[in-house]
C-alpha positions in Angstrom: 0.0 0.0 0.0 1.2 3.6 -0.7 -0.5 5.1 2.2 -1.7 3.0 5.3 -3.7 4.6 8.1 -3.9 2.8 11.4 -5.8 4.0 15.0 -5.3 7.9 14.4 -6.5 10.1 16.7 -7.0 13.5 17.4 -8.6 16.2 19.7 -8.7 19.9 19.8 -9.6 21.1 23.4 -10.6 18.0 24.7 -12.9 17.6 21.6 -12.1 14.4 19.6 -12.4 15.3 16.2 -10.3 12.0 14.5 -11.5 8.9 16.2 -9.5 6.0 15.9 -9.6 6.2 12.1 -7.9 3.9 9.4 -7.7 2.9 6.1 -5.2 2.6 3.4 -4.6 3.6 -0.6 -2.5 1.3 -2.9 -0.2 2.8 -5.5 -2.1 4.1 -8.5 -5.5 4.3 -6.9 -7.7 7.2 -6.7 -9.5 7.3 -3.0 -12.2 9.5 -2.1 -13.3 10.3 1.8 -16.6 11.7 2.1 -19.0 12.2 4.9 -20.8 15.4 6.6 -20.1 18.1 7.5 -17.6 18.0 11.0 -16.6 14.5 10.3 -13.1 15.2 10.5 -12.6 15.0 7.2 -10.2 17.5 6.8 -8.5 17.0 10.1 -7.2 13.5 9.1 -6.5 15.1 5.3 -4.0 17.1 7.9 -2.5 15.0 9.6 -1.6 12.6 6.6 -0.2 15.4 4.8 1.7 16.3 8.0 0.2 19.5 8.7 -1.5 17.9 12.2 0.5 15.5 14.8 -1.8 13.1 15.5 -2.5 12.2 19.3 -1.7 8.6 18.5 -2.0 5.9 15.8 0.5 5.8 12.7 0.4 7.5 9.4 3.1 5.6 7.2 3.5 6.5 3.4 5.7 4.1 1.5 7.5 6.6 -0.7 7.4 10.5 -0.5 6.8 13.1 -0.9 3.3 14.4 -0.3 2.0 16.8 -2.5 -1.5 19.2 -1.6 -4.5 20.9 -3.0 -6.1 23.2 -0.8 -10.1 24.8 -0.9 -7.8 27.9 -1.1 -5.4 28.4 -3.7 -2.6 29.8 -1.6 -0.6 31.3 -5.4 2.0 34.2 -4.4 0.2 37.0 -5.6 3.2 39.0 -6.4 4.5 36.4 -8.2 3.1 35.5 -11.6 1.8 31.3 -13.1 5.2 30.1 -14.2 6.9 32.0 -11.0 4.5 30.4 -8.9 5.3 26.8 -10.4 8.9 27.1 -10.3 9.5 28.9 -6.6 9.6 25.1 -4.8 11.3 22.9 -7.7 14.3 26.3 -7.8 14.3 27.2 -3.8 13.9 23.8 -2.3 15.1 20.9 -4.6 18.0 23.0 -6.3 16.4 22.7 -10.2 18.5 24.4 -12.2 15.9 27.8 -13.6 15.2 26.4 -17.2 14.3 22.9 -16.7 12.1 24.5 -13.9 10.7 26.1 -16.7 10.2 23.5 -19.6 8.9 21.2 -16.8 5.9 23.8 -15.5 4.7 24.3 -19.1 4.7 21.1 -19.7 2.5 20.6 -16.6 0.5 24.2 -17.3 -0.4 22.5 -21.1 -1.9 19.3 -19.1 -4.1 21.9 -17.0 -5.3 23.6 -20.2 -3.5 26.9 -18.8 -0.1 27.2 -21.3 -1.6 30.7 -22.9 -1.1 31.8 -18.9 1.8 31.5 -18.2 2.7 35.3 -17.6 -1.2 35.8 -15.8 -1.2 37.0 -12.2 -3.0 35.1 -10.1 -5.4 38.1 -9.8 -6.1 38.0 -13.5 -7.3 34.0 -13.1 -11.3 33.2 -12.2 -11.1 30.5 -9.1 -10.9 27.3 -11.5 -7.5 28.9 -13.0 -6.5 29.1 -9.8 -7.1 25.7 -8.7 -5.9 24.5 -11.8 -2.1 26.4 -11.1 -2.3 25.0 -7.4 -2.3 21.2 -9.1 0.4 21.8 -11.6 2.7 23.4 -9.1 1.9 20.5 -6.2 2.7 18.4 -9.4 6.4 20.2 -10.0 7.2 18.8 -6.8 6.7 15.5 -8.1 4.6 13.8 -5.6 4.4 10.1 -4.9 0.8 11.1 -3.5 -1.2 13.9 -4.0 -4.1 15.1 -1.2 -6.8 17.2 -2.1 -8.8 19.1 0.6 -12.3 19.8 -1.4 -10.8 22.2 -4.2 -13.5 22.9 -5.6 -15.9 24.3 -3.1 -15.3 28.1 -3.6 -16.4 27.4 -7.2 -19.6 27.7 -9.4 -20.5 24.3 -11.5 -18.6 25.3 -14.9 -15.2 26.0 -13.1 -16.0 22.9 -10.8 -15.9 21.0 -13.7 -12.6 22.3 -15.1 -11.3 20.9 -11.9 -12.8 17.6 -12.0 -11.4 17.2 -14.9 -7.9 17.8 -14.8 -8.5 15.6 -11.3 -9.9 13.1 -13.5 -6.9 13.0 -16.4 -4.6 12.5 -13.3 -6.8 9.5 -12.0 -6.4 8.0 -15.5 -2.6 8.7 -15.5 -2.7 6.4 -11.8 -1.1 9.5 -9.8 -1.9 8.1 -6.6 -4.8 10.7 -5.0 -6.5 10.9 -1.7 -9.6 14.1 -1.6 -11.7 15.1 0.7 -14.9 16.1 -1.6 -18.4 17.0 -1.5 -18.5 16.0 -5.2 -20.3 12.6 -5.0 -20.9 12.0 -8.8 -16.7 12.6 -8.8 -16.6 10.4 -6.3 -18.4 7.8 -7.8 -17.0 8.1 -11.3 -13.7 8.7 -11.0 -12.7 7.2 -7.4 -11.6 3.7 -7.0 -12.0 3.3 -3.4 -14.1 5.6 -0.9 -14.3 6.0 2.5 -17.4 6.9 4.6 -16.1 9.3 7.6 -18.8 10.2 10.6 -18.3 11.4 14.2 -14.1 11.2 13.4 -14.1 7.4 12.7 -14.4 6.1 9.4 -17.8 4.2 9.4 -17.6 2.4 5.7 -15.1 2.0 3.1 -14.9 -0.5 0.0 -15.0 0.0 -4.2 -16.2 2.9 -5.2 -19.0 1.1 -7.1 -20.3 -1.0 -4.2 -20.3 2.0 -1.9 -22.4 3.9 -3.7 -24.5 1.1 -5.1 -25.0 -1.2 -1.9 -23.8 0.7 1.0 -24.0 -1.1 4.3 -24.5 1.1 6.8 -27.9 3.3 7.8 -25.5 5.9 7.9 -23.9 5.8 4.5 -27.4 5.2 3.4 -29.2 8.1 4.8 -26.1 10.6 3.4 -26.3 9.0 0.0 -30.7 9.6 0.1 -29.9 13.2 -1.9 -28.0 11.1 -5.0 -30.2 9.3 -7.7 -29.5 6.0 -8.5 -27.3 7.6 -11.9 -25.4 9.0 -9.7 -25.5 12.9 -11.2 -27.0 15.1 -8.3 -29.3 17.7 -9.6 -26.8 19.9 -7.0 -23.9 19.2 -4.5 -24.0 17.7 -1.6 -22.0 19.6 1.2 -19.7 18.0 3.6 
């Protein structure tokens, strides 16, 4: 397994908001964790991509690094699309400027963004944005890449440029884990979900079986919104 999740925990105040939760992803595979709203969700998104210390349990990734999509986009403003892609490959890993380069417009031409190249990030609607985050978490060549629902700031038609670069990569086998609200994503493009609720991770299995036959009254009572085709008339928030 690329990623194996065993007995996390964690609490904030004396609230436990991760609750002995575990799971794993194997190389290549596309997971999805849904859930409600407050689940912990995002939390455990965290503290896999090392941004939390978990109370206890173990978070072991096979082969590094991580790479991560935020809901925010989090581009230097000051800095323009190809400046923004090649700050972390230059300052952190030593790539010499121009392969920097010819590598982030290789990776801006995959995201449908090469004619941006010189935008400011102020010039970009959110799904430009979003799309710029992914290609520079992608200069830093991640073994897995974590997404913490990137498409929540934004309307259906820039949702959908986002699922869709999100989908080419799931095709391509990058290894993803994302926290989403997108359940016809989910369902479609996921191999594995898991069911998070109350910080513990209630149901996990094939993407096609969860959605299809779910086992708990839980993941069956979060699902009631989606019609059996699986194409929500409209999202369902987490």
């Amino acid at each position: 397994m690329m990623l194996h999740i065993d007995s996390v925990y964690k609490s904030f105040g004396g609230d436990a908001v991760v609750r002995g939760a575990g799971f794993s992803v194997a190389e290549g595979e596309t997971a999805a964790l849904i859930g409600p709203s407050g689940a912990g969700k995002s939390t455990l998104l965290r503290i896999i991509g090392g941004l939390e210390t978990p109370d206890s349990g173990s978070v072991r990734v096979e082969r590094g690094p991580i790479g991560m999509v935020f809901q925010g986009f989090h581009l230097f403003p000051h800095k323009n699309v190809l400046d923004n892609l090649i700050l972390a490959p230059v300052t952190v890993r030593r790539e010499p400027k121009e392969a920097a380069r010819t590598r982030a417009r290789a990776l801006l031409n995959e995201v449908g963004l090469a004619h941006k190249e010189a935008a400011m990030p102020s010039r970009l609607s959110g799904g430009e944005r979003q799309r710029v985050a992914i290609a520079r978490a992608l200069m830093m060549e991640p073994a897995l890449l974590l997404f913490d629902e990137p498409t929540s700031a934004l309307d259906p038609q820039l949702t959908a440029e986002v699922l869709g670069v999100m989908q080419a990569l799931a095709r391509k086998k990058m290894t993803m884990l994302g926290v989403t609200h997108e359940l016809a994503f989910a369902r479609q493009a996921a191999d594995r979900v898991y069911f998070m609720s109350g910080g513990e991770i209630v149901e996990g299995g094939m993407a096609r079986a969860m959605f299809e036959a779910p086992r708990t009254a839980a993941l069956r009572a979060f699902l009631s919104p989606m019609p059996p085709d699986g194409v929500p008339s409209g999202r369902v928030a987490t």
